[in-house]
N, C-alpha and C positions, 0 to 999 in steps of 0.2 A: 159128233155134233148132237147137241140133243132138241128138243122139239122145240121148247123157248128159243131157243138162238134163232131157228128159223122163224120161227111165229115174229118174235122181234123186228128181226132183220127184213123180212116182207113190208112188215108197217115202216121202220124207216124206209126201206126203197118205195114207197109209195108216199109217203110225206112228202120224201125231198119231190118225187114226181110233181105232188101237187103245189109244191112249191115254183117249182120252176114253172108252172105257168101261171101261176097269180104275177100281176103289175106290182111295179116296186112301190113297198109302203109298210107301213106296220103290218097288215095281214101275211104279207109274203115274210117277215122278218119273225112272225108269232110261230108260219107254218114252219122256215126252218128251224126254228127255237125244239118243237115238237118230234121232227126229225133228230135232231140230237139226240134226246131222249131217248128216242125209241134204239138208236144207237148205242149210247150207252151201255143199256139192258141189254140190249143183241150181246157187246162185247159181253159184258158183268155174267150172263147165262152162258158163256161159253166156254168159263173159267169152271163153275160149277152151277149145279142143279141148285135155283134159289128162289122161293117164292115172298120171300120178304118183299121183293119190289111191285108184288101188284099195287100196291098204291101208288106207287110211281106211274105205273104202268095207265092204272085209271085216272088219274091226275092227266094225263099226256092225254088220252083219248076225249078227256072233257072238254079239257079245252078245243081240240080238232072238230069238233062236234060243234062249238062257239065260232069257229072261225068260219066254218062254211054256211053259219047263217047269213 
């Protein structure tokens, strides 16, 4: 395993957390959207060492950042 896949996979396991206790609505529907993401990338970094996706990476964090306003 390399450090991405964990860094990754912490943030989805913490997304979908905070997903699951938002009330159902588009906030809760944004945050798992977000969790995905960070999914993804868990998987995509565990196949290989790849920094192409911080944008993705900071894309997904922006938004998390908007949702908990």
């Amino acid at each position: 395993m390399s450090d991405a896949y964990d860094y990754f996979r912490e943030h989805a396991v913490t997304a979908v957390r905070k997903a699951r206790e938002l009330p159902r609505g588009r906030t809760k529907q944004k945050q798992r959207t977000v969790a995905r993401v960070y999914h993804l990338l868990s998987r995509e970094a565990a196949l290989a060492p790849n920094i192409h996706h911080l944008g993705e990476f900071r894309a997904a964090r922006r938004l998390e950042r908007q949702i908990g306003r």
